[in-house]
C-alpha positions in Angstrom: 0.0 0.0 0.0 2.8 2.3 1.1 4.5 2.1 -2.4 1.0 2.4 -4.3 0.7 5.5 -2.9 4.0 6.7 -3.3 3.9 5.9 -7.2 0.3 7.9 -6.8 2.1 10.8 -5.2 5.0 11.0 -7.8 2.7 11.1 -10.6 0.5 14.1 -9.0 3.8 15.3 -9.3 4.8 14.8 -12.2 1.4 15.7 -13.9 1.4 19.3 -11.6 5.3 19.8 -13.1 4.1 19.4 -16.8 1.3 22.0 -15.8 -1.3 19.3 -17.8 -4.7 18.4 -17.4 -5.2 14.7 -15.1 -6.3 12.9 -18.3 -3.6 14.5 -21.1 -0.7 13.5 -18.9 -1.9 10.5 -17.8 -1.8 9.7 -21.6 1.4 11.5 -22.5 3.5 10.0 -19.5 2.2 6.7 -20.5 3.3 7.3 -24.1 6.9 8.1 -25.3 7.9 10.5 -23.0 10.1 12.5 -25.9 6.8 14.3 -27.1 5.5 15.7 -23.7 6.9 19.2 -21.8 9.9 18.5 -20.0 10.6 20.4 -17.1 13.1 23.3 -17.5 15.4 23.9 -14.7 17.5 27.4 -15.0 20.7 26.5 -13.4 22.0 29.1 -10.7 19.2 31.1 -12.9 20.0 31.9 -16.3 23.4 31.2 -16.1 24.8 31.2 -19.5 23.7 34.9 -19.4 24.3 36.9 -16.4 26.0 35.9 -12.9 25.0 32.9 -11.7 22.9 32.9 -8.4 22.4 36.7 -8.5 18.5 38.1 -8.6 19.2 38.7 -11.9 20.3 35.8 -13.0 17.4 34.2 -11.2 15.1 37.1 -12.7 15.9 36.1 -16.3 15.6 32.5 -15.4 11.6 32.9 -14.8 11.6 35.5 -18.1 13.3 32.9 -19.8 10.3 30.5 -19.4 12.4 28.6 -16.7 9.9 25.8 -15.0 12.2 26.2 -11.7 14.9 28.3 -10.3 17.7 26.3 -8.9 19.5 27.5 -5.8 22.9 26.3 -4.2 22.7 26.9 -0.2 25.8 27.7 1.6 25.6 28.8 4.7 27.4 32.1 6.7 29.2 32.0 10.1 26.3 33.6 11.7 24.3 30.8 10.4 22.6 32.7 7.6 21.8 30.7 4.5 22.9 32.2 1.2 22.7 31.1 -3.1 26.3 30.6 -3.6 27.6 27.5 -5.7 31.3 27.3 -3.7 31.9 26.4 -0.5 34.4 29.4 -1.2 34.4 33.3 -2.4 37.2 32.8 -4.8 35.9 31.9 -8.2 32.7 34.9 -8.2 34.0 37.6 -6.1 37.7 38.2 -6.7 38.0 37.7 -3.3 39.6 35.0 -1.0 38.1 32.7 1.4 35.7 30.0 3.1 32.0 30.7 3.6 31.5 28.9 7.0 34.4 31.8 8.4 32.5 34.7 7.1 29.7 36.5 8.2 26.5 37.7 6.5 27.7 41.2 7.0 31.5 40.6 5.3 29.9 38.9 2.3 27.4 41.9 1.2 30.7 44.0 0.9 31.7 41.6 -1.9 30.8 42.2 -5.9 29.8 39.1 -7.1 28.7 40.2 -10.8 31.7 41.9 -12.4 33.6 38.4 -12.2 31.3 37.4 -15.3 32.4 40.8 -17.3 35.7 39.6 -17.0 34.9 35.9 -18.2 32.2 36.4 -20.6 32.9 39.6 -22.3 30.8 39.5 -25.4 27.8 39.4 -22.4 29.4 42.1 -20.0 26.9 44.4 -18.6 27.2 47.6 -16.4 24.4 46.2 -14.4 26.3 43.2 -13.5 29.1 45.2 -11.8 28.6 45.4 -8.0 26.0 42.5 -7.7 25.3 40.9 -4.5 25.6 37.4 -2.8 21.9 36.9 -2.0 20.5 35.0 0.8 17.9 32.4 0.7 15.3 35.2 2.5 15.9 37.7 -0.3 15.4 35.0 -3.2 12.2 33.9 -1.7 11.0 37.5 -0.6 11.7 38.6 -4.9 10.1 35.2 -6.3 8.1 34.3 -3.4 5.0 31.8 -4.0 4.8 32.8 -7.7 8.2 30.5 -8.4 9.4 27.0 -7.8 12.2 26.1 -6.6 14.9 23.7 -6.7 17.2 23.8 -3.7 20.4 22.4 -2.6 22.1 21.8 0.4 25.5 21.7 -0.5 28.1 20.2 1.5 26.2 19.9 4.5 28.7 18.5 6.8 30.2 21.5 6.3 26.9 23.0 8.2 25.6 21.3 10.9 21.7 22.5 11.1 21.6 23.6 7.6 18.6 21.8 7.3 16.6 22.5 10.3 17.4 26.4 9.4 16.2 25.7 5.4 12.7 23.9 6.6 12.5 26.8 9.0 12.5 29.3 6.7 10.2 27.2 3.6 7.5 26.8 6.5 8.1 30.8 7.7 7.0 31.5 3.7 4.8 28.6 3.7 6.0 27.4 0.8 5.8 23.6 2.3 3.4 21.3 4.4 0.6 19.4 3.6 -1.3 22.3 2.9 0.8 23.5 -0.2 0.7 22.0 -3.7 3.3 19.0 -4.3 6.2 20.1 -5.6 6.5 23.8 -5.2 9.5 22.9 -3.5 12.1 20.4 -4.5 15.2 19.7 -2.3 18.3 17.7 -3.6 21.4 17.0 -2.2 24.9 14.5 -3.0 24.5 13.8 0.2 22.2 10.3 1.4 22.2 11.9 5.2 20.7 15.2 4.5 17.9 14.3 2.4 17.2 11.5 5.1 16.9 14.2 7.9 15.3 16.3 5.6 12.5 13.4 4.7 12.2 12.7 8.7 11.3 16.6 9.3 8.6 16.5 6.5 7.6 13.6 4.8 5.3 15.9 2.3 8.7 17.3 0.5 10.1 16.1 -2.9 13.3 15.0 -2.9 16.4 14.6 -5.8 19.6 12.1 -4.5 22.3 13.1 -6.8 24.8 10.8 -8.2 27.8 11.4 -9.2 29.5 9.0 -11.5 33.0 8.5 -13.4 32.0 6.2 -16.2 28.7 5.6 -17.8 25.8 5.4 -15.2 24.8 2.2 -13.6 22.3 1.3 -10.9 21.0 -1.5 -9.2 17.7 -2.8 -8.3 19.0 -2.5 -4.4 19.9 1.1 -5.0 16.8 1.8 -6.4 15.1 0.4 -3.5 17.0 2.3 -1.2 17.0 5.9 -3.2 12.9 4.9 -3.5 13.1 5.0 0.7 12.8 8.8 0.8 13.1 10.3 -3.1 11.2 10.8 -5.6 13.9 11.4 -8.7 17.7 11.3 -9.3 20.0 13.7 -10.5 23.1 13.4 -12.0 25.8 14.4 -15.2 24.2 14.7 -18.8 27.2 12.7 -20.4 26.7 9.9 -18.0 23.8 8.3 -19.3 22.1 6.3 -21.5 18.7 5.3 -22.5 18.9 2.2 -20.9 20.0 3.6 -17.6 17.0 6.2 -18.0 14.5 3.7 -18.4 15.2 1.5 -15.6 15.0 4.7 -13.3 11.7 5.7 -14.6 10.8 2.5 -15.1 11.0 2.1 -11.3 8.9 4.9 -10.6 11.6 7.4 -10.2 11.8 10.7 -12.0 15.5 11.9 -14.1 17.3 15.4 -13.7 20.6 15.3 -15.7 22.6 18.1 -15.4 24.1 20.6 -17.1 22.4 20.1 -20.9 23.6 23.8 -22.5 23.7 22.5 -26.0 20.3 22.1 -28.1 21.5 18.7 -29.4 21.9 17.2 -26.7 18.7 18.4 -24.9 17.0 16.9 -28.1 19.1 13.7 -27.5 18.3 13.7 -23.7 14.0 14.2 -24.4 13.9 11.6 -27.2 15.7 9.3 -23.9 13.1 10.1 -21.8 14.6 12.2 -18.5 11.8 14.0 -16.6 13.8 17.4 -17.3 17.1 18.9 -17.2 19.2 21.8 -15.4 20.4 24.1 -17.8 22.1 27.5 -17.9 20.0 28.8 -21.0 16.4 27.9 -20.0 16.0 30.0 -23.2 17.7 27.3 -25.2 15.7 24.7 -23.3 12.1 26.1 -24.1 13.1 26.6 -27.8 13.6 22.9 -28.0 10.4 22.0 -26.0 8.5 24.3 -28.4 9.6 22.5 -30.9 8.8 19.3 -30.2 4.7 20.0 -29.1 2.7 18.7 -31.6 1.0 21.6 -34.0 -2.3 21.3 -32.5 -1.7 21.5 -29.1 
């Protein structure tokens, strides 16, 4: 019973995620999966064309006709949770130095947006130039309940109570609970424990294990089970897989979230494969390709 209702839950979910009617996406998801609306993840926003994990970048993401907005959670040493990718300051600021030994105060001095001028010159913009780190609060407070989100807890060991203080703030917005529609909210993590303490605080949230892998996917029936425990999908590197490897995760009543898919070939590749949806830094790209593929009368 427990796993019949499990499967119902994850196809409410997928059905809400498509944004179709009960009876069309019953019928699409039992088809081929390649001619039904993916689900478009913009990751660290649009990406590909402003500073990641800026309000900007996020911004475009929704204009972009992003399904999601994906955010990276480190957290400050006063314990505030911010979107930043790195466990350090280096790569986006110009600046040296670990997260976890900085406060909330310390990292608003930083420019986080000029960093891309530098890299990306062809897409420089004035209005990237003094950009801030944002916290979680001031992502939700801009996108609020008229946005989805796809959150991270990155290296949580590195943050003891990172989890307690994300589920904290979700039910302070209530943008979880029982209440709320399924799936306004998605966490994932690399790491088993945190999505297991997540799952213990509420049951009622989606979660994404991520895999990481060094040669072409593989999974077994016991990982499956075990993954099945307390998620709902699995996330992990575009070049990795395989159709094969995609249909025994769906087949076992788990959704597919490879990541990062910037090239319109491959996104085409990946669809025709089946995954559920993709992260990608040009949501842009992404709808363009889902566009493409709805049949002419719908």
């Amino acid at each position: 019973m427990v796993g019949y209702i499990r499967c119902i839950a994850i196809a409410a979910l997928v059905i809400y995620l498509l944004g179709a009617s009960l009876d069309i996406a019953i019928a699409d998801i039992s088809s081929d999966y390649g001619q039904v609306k993916a689900i478009n993840i913009s990751h660290r926003g649009a990406s590909g064309h402003a500073p990641e994990h800026t309000l900007h970048a996020y911004e475009l993401g929704n204009v972009m006709k992003g399904d999601y907005i994906e955010i990276d959670l480190q957290m400050t040493k006063d314990g505030e949770l911010i979107a930043l990718h790195d466990e350090t300051i280096d790569r986006t600021t110009g600046k040296k130095g670990l997260v976890k030994n900085l406060t909330l105060k310390e990292l608003k001095k930083l420019d986080a947006g000029s960093w891309f001028n530098e890299a990306f010159p062809e897409k420089k913009s004035t209005e990237y130039m003094g950009l801030q780190i944002p916290t979680l609060r001031e992502v939700l407070d801009r996108f609020g309940p008229d946005s989805k989100f796809f959150i991270e807890t990155k290296s949580p060991e590195v943050y003891p109570g990172m989890e307690e203080k994300l589920i904290n703030i979700l039910n302070e917005y209530n943008l979880i609970g029982a209440h709320q529609t399924f799936g306004n909210v998605i966490i994932q993590s690399f790491s088993i424990e945190s999505l297991r303490k997540v799952h213990q605080m509420d049951e009622s949230i989606p979660l994404v294990q991520l895999l990481s892998y060094y040669a072409p996917a593989v999974i077994t029936d016991s990982e499956v089970s075990k993954i099945l425990e307390y998620a709902v999908g699995v996330g992990l590197h575009y070049t990795a897989v395989s159709p094969g490897y995609i249909q025994k995760v769906t087949d076992s009543g788990l959704m597919i979230f490879p990541y990062t898919v910037n090239e319109k070939d491959d996104m085409k590749m990946l669809l025709d494969w089946g995954v559920t949806g993709m992260f990608t830094n040009y949501p842009d790209r992404l709808d363009e390709v889902i566009q493409s593929r709805k049949p002419k009368n719908s």
